[in-house]
TIMI-352895 format. One record per residue: residue number from 1; residue in one letter; chain; x, z, y of N, C-alpha, C, O in turn. Coordinates in nm, 2 decimals. Example, Ala and Ser with C-alpha at 12.3 -4.5 7.8 and 13.67 -1.06 7.14 Angstrom:
<nodes>
   resi   resn   chain      nc1      nc3      nc2     cac1     cac3     cac2      cc1      cc3      cc2      oc1      oc3      oc2
      1      A       A     1.32     0.78    -0.57     1.23     0.78    -0.45     1.32     0.78    -0.33     1.42     0.85    -0.33
      2      S       A     1.28     0.71    -0.22     1.37     0.71    -0.11     1.29     0.79     0.00     1.34     0.80     0.11
</nodes>
This chain:
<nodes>
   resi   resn   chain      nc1      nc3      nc2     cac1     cac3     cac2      cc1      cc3      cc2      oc1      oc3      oc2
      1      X       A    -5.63    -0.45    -1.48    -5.61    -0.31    -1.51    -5.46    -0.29    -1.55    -5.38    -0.20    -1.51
      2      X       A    -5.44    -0.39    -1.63    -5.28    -0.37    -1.66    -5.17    -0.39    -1.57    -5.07    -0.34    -1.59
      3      X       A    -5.18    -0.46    -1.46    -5.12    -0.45    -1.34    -5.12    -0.32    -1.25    -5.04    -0.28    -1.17
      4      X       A    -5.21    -0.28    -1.29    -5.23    -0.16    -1.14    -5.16    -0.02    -1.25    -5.13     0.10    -1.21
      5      X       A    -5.14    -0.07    -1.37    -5.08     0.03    -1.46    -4.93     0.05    -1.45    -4.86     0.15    -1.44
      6      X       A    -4.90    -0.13    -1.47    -4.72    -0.14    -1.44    -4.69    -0.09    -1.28    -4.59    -0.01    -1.27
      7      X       A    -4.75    -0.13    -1.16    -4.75    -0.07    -1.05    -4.76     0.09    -1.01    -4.70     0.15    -0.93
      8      X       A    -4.88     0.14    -1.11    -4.84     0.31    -1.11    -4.71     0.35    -1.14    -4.63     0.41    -1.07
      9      X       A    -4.71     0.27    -1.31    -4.62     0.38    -1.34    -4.44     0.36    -1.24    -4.35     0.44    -1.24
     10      X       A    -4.44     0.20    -1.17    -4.33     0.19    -1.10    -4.29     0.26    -1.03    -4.17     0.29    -1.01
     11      X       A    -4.40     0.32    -0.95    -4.42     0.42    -0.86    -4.39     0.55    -0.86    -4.34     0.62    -0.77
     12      X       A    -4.43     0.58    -0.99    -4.37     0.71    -1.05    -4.25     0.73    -1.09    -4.19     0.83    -1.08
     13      X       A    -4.20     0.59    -1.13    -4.06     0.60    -1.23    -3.98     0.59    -1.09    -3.89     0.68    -1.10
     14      X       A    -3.96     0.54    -0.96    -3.94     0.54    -0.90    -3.89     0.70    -0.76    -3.80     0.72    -0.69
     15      X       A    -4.03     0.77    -0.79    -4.02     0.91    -0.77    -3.91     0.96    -0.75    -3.83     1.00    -0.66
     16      X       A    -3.97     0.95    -0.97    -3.85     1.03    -0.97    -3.69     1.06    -1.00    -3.63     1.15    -1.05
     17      X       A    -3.67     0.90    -0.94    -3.51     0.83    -0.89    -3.50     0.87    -0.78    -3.40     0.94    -0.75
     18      X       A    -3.56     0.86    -0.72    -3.55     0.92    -0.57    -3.55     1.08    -0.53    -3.49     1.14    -0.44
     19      X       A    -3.59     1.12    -0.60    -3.56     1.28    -0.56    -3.49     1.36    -0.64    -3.47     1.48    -0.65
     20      X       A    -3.42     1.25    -0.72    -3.31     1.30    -0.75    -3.17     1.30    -0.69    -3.07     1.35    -0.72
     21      X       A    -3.21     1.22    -0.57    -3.10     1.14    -0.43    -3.12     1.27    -0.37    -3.01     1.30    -0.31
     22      X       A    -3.19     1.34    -0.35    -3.19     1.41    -0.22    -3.11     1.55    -0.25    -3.11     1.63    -0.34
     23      X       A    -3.03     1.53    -0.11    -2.92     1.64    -0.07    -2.92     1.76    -0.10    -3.00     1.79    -0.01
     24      X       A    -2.89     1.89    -0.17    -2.99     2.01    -0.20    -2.85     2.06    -0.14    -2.74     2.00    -0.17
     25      X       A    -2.87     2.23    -0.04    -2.79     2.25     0.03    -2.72     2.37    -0.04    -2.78     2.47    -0.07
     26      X       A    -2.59     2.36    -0.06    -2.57     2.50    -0.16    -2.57     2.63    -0.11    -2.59     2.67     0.00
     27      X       A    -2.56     2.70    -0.23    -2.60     2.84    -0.19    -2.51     2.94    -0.09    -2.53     3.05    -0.04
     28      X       A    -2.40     2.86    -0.07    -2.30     2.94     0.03    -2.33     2.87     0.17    -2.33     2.94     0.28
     29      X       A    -2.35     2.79     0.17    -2.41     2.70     0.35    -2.50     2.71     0.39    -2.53     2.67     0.50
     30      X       A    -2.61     2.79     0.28    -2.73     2.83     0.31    -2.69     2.96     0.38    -2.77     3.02     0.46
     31      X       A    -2.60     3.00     0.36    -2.63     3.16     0.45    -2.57     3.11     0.57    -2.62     3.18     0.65
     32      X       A    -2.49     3.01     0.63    -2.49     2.95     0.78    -2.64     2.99     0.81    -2.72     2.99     0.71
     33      X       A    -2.70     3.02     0.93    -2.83     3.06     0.99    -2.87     2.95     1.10    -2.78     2.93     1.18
     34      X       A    -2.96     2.90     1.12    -2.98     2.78     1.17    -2.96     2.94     1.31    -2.92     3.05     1.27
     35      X       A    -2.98     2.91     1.41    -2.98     2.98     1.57    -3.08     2.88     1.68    -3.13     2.77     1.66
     36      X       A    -3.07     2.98     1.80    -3.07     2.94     1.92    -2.96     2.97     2.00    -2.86     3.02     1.95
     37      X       A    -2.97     2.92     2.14    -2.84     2.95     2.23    -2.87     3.12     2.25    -2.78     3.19     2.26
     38      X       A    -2.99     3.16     2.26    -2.99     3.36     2.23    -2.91     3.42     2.16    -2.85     3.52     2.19
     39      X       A    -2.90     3.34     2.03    -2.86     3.42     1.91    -2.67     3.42     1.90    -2.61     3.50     1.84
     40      X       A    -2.60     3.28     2.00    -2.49     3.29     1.96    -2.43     3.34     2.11    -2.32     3.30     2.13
     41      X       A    -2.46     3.40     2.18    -2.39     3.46     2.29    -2.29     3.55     2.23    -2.31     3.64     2.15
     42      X       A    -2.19     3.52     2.29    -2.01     3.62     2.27    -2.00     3.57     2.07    -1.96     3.65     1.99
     43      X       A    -2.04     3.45     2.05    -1.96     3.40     1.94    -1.88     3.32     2.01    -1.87     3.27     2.12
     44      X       A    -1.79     3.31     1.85    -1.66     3.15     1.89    -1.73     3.06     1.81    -1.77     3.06     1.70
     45      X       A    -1.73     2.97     1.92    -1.75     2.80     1.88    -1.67     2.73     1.84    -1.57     2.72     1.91
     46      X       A    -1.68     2.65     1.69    -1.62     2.61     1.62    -1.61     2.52     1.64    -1.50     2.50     1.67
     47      X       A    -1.70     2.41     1.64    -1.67     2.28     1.64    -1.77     2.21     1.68    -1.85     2.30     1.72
     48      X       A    -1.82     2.11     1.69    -1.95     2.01     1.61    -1.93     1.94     1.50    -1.83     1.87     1.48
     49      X       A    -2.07     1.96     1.38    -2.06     1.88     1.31    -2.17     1.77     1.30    -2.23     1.74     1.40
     50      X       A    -2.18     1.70     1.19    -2.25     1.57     1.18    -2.31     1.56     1.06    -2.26     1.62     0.96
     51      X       A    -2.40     1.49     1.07    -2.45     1.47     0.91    -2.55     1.36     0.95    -2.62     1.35     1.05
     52      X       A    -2.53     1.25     0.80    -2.64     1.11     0.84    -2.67     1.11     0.69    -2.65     1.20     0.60
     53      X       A    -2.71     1.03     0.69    -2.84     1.00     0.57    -2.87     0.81     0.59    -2.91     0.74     0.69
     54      X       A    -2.84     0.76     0.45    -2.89     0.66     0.41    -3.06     0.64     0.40    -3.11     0.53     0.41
     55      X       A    -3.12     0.75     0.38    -3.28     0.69     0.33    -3.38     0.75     0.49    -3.42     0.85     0.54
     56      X       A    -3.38     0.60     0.53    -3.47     0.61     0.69    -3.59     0.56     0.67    -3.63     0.60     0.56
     57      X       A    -3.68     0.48     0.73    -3.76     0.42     0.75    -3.93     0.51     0.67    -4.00     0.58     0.75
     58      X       A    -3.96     0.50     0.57    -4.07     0.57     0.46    -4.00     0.71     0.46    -4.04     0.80     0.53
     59      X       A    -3.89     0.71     0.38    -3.83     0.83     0.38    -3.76     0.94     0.49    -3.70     1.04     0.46
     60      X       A    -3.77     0.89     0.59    -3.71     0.93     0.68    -3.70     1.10     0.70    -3.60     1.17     0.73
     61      X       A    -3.86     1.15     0.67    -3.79     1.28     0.68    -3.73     1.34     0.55    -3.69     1.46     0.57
     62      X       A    -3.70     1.28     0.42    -3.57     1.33     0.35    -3.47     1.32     0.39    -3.39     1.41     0.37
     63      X       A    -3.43     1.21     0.47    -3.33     1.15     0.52    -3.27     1.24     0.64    -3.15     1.25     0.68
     64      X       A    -3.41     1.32     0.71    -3.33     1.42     0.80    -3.32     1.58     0.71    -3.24     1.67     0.74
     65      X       A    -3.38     1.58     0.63    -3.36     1.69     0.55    -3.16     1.69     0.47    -3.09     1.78     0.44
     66      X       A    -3.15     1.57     0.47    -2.98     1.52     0.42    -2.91     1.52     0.50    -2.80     1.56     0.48
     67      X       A    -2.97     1.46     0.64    -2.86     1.52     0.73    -2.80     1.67     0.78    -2.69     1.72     0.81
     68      X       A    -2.96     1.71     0.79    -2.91     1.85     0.82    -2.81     1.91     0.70    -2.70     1.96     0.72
     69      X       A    -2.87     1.89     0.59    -2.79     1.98     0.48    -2.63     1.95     0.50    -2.53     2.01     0.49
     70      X       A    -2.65     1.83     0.52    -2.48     1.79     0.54    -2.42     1.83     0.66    -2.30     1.86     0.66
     71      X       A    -2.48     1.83     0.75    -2.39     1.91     0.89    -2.42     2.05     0.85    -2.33     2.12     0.90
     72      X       A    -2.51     2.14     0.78    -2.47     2.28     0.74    -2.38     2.32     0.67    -2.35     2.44     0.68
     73      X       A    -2.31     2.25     0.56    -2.24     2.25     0.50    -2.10     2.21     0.54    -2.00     2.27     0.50
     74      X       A    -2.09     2.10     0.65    -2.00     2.12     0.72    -1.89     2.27     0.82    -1.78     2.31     0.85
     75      X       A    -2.06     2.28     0.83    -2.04     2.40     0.92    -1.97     2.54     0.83    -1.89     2.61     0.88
     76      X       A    -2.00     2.55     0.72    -1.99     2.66     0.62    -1.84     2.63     0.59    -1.77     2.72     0.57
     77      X       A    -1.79     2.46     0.60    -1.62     2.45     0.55    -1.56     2.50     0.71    -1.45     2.53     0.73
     78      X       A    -1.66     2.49     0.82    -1.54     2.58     0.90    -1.56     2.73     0.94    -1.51     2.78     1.04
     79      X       A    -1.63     2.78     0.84    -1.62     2.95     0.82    -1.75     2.93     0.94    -1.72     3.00     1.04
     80      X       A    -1.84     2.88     0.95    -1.93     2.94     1.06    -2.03     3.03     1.00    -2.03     3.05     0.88
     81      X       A    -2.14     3.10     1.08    -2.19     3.21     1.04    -2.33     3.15     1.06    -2.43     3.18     0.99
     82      X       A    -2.35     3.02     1.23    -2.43     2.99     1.26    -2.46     2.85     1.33    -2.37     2.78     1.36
     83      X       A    -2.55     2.82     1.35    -2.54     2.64     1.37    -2.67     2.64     1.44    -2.78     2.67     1.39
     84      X       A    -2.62     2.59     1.58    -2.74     2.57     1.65    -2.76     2.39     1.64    -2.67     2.31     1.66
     85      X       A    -2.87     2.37     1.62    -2.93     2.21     1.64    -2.88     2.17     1.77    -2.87     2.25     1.86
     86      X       A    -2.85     2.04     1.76    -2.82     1.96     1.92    -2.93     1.85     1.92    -3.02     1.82     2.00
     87      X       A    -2.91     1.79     1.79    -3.02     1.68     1.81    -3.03     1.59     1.63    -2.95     1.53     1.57
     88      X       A    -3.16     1.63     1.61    -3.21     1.52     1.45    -3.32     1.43     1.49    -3.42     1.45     1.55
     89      X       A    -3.23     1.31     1.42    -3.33     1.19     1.44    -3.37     1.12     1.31    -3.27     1.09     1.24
     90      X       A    -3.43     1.10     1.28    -3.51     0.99     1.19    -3.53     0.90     1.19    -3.44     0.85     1.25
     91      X       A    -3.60     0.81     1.17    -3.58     0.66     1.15    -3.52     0.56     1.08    -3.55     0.55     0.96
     92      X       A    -3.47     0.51     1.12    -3.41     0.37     0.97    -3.29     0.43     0.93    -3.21     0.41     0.84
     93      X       A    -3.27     0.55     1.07    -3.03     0.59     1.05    -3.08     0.74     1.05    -3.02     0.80     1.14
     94      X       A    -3.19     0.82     0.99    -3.15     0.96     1.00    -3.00     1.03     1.03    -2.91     1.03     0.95
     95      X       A    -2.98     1.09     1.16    -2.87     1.24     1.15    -2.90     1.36     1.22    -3.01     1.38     1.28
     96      X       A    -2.80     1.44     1.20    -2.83     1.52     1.25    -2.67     1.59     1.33    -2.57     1.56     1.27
     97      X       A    -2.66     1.66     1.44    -2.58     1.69     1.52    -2.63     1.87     1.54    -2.74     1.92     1.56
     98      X       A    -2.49     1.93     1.54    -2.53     2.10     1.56    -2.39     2.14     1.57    -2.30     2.08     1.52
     99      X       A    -2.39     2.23     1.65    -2.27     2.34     1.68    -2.23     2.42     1.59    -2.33     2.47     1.54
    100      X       A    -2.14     2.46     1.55    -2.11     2.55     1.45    -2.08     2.65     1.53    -2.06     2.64     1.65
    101      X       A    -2.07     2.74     1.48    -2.02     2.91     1.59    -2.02     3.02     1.46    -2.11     3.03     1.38
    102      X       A    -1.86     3.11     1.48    -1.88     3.25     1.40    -1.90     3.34     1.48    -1.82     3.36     1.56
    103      X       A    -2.03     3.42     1.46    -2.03     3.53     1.53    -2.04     3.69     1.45    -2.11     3.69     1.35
    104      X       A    -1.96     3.83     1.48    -1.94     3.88     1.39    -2.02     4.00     1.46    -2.07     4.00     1.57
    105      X       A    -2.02     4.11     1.34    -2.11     4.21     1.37    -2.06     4.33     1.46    -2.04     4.41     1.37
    106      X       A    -2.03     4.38     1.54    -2.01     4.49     1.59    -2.04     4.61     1.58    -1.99     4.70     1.65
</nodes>
């Protein structure tokens, strides 16, 4: 019984070390708007950005949740408005890849 006690609570203590790792996207790169190719017609394309993540394999989808946040935030230091996905992967190398584009209102 006392084993399966030290093993809980490693588990737990463990938690919550770990989600304290994970990337949280701030409040100005959150207004970057994820898109489709519909949504950015007659914007300017900024760039590509990038985003990877250390925690793959169990954690993998935090790991793509870190990447994205990190290529949105990228996106937000080059004044974008919107960021279409190219490609997120998971696995042991979570990243993520997206277009940045500003498009303005008319």
């Amino acid at each position: 019984m006392k084993q399966i006690f030290i093993i809980f609570s490693t588990l737990i203590m463990t938690t919550f070390v770990l989600s304290g790792c994970a990337t949280k996207l701030s409040e100005k790169a959150s207004l970057v708007q994820v898109a489709d190719s519909n949504m950015i017609k007659g914007c300017m394309f900024l760039g590509d950005v990038h985003g990877s993540s250390g925690w793959g394999g169990g954690a993998a989808s935090q790991g793509m949740q870190n990447s994205r946040n990190e290529a949105q935030e990228k996106a937000y230091l080059l004044n974008a408005s919107h960021i279409v996905w190219v490609n997120i992967s998971g696995g042991y190398s979570p990243f993520a890849v997206g277009k940045a584009y500003k498009c303005t209102k008319e």
